[in-house]
C-alpha positions in Angstrom: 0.0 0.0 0.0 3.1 2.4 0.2 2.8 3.0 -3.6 -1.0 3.8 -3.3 -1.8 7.8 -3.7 -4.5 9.0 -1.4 -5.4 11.4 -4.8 -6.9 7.6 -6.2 -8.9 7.2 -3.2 -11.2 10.5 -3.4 -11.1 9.3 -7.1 -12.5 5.6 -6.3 -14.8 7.0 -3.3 -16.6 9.8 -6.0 -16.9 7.0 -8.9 -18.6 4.7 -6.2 -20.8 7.4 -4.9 -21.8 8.6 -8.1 -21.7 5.5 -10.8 -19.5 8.2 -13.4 -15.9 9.4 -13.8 -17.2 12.4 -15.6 -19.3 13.1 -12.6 -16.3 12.1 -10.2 -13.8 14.3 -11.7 -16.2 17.5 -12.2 -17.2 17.1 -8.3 -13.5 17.0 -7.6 -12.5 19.6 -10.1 -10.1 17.5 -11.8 -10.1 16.5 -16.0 -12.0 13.5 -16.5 -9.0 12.3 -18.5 -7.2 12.9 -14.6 -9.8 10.7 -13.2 -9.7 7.9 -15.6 -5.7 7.4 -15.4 -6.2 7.3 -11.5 -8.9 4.6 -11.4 -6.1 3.0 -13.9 -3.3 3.0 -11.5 -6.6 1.5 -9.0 -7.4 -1.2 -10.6 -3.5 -2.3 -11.5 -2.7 -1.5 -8.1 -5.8 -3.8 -6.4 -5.7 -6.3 -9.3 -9.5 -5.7 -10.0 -11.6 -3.8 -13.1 -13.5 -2.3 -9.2 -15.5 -0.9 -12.1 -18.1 -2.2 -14.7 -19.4 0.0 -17.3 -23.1 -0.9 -17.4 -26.7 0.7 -18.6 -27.1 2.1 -15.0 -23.2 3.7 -14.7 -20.3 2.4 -13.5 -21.1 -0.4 -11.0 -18.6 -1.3 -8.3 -17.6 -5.3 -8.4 -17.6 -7.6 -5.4 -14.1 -6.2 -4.4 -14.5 -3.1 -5.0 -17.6 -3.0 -2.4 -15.4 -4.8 0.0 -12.3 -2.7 0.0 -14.9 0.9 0.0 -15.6 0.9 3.8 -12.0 0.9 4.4 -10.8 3.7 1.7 -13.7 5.9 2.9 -12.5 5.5 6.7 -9.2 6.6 5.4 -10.7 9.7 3.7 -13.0 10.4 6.8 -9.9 10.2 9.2 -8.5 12.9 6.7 -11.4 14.7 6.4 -11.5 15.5 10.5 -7.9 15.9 11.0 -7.7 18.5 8.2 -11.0 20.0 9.9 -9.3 20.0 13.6 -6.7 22.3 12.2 -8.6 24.7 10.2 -12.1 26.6 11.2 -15.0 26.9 8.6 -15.5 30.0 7.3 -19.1 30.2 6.2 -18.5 33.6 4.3 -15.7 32.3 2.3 -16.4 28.6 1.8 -16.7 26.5 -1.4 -18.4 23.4 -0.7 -21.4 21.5 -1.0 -23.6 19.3 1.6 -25.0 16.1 0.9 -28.6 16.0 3.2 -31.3 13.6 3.6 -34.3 15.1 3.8 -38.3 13.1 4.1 -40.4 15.2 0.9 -41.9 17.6 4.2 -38.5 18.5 5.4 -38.0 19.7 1.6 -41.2 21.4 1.2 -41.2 22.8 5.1 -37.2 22.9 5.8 -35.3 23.6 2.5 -36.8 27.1 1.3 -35.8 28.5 5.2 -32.2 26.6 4.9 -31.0 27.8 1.4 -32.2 31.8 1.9 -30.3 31.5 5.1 -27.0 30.4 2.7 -27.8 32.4 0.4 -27.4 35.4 2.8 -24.3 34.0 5.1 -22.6 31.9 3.0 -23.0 32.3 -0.4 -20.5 29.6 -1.4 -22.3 26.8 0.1 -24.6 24.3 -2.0 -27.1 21.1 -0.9 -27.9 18.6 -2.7 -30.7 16.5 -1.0 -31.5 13.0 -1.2 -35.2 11.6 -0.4 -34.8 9.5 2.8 -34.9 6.0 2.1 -33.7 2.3 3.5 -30.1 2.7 2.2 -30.1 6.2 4.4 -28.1 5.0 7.5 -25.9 3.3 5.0 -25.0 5.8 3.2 -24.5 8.0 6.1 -21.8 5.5 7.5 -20.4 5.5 4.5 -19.8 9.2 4.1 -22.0 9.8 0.8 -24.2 11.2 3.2 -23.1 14.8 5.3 -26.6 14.7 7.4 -30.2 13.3 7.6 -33.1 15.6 8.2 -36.8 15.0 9.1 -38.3 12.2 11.2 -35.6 8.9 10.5 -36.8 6.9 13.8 -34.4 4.3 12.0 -31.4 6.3 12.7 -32.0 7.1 16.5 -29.5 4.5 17.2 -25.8 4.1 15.9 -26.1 7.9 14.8 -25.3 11.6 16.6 -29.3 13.2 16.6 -30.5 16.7 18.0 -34.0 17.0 18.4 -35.3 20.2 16.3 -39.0 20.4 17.0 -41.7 18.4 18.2 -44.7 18.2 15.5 -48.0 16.6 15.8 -50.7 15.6 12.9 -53.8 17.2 12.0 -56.9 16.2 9.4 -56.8 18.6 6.2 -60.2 18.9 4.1 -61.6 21.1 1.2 -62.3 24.6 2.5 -65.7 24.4 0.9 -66.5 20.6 2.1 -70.0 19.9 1.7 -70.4 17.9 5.3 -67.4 19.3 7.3 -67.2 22.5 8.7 -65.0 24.1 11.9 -65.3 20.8 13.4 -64.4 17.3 12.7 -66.4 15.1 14.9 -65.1 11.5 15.1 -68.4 9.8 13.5 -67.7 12.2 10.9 -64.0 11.3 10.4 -64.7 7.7 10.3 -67.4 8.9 7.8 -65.5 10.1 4.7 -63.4 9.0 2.2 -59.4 9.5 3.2 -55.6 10.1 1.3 -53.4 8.6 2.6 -49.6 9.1 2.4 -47.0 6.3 2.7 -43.9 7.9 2.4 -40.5 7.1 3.9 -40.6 9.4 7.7 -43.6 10.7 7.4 -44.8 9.4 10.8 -47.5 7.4 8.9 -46.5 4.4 11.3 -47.8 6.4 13.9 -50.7 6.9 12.5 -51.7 3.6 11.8 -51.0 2.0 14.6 -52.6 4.7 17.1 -55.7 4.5 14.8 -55.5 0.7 15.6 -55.3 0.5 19.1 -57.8 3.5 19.4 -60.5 1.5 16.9 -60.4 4.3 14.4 -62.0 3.4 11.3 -60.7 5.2 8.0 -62.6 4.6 4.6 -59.1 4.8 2.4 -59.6 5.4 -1.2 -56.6 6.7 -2.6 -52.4 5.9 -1.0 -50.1 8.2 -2.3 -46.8 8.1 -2.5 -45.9 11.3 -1.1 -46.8 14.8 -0.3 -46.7 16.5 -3.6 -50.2 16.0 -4.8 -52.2 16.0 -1.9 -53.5 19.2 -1.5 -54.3 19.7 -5.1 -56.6 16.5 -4.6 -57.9 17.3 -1.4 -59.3 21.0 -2.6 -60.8 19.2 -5.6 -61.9 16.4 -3.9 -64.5 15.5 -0.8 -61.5 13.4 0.8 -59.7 14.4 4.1 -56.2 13.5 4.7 -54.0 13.2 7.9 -50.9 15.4 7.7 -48.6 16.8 10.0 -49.3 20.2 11.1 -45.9 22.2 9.6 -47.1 20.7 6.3 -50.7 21.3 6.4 -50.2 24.9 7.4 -47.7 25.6 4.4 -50.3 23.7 2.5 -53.4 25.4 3.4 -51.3 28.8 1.6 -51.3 27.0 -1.3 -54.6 25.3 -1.9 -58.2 25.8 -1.1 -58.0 23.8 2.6 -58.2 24.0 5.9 -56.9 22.4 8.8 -59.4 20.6 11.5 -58.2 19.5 14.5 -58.4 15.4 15.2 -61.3 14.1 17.3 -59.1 11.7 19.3 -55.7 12.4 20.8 -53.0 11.1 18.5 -49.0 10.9 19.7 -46.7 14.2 18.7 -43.1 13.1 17.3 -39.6 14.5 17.4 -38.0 16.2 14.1 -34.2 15.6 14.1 -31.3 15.7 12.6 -29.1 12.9 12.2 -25.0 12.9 11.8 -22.8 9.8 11.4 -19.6 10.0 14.0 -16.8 10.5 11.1 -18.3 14.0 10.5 -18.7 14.9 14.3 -16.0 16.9 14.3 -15.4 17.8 10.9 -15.6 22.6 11.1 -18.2 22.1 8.2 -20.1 19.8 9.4 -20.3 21.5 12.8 -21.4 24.8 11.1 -24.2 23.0 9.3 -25.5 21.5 12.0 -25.1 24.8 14.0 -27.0 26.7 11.3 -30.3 24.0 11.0 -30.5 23.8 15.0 -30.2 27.5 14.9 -33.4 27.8 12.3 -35.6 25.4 13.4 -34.8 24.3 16.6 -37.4 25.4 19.6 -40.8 25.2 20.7 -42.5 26.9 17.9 -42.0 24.6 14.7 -41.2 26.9 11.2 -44.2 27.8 9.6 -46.3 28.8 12.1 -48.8 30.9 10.9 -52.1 31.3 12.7 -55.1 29.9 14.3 -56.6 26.6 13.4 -60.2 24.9 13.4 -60.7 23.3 16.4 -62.1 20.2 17.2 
């Protein structure tokens, strides 16, 4: 291993995080030509193509996947030594954050995050990913900087801060023929419901506290995620169970409004979620700093007035 240039291992980990040495070398600012000597000298040096060229990118091979936890350790023990030594300098930085986010952290979170960057560091750039089972992973891994949103599959093995606590509420037409200020439970159990089964959206919550209360819900419609269901709610006589942040930045958007649920129903904790290697990396610090900073506290983000009661 004396031979081997550490140059080759940002080189090996970028074309394994991203399946491209064009997409490797531009994200380390190097010429692709660069890059593809390097992975070269990689595969003579391990004895392995560590690369296959296929219709979905460049795939690692057996080896390759074996030896990656190991290089990306050595990168990551790099990556905090250089950041002990140096401070981050939001104002002047050049670099860009990998985050996990659930859809409602992008919708509620993002817009707050990047005006903020905008503003005090200029220089920085996210790139999000939606949350998903090869999340803790990749956070181990280092592909990932931070996860954002509720992940209860990374309370343990993982750093986590506790941003806000959030709780769920029922989100109709404004004009619905049979529901008006108040949702009653006979109605609830009544209509036709949305519901959402996306990745952190607390919808195992729901379902099992609607179980063990006897909660009937008539569901005609699961969706895959947040994007549509406001839309489809306004134009529609269904009701849907959301979590408060989003059906408030929701009810802006659409013809809805938000009822309060006729039966007590569990609040959860939104967090964010760091893998030890980047504990004590300046950057990473920063970040962190900067999102408890935002949305930490007792009063989620996008607050915005009074709500139908129940």
């Amino acid at each position: 291993m004396a031979t081997l240039d550490l140059a080759w291992l940002a080189v090996f980990d970028e074309i394994y995080r991203t399946g491209s040495v064009s997409r490797a070398a531009d994200k380390l600012g190097i010429a692709q030509a660069a890059a593809s000597t390097m992975l070269n000298k990689l595969r003579a040096h391990f004895d392995d193509r560590l690369f296959t060229r296929t219709a979905q990118g460049m795939l690692p091979t057996p080896h390759a996947q074996r030896i990656h936890p190991h290089l990306r350790e050595v990168l990551a023990q790099l990556e905090q030594a250089r950041g002990s030594q140096r401070g981050f300098d939001p104002a002047r930085a050049e670099r860009s954050f990998r985050i996990c986010m659930t859809d409602i952290s992008e919708v509620v979170l993002l817009p707050m995050l990047l005006g903020h960057l905008r503003q005090r560091a200029p220089g920085v750039h996210i790139e999000t990913e939606i949350v998903s089972t090869a999340s803790a992973r990749r956070l181990e891994e280092g592909a990932l900087d931070l996860a954002v949103g509720f992940m209860p599959q990374l309370d343990a093995g993982f750093y986590q801060q506790k941003l806000f606590m959030q709780n769920f509420v029922c989100l109709a037409a404004r004009e619905h023929p049979r529901i008006g200020t108040r949702l009653t439970r006979k109605r609830f159990e009544a209509e036709s419901h949305a519901v959402i089964a996306s990745s952190g959206t607390g919808h195992a919550i729901i379902d099992k506290t609607l179980a063990r209360l006897g909660v009937q819900r008539q569901v005609v419609v699961r969706l895959s995620s947040f994007l549509s269901v406001a839309r489809i709610v306004a134009r529609t006589e269904l009701v849907v169970m959301v979590p408060r942040v989003l059906g408030e930045i929701l009810a802006t958007q659409e013809p809805v409004k938000l009822l309060a649920l006729p039966f007590p129903m569990p609040s959860y904790a939104v967090k964010q979620h760091w893998h030890t290697r980047f504990h004590a990396d300046a950057g990473n610090v920063w970040l962190r700093r900067t999102v408890a900073q935002l949305f930490s506290g007792p009063h989620p983000p996008g607050r915005s007035g009074p709500m139908a009661q129940g």
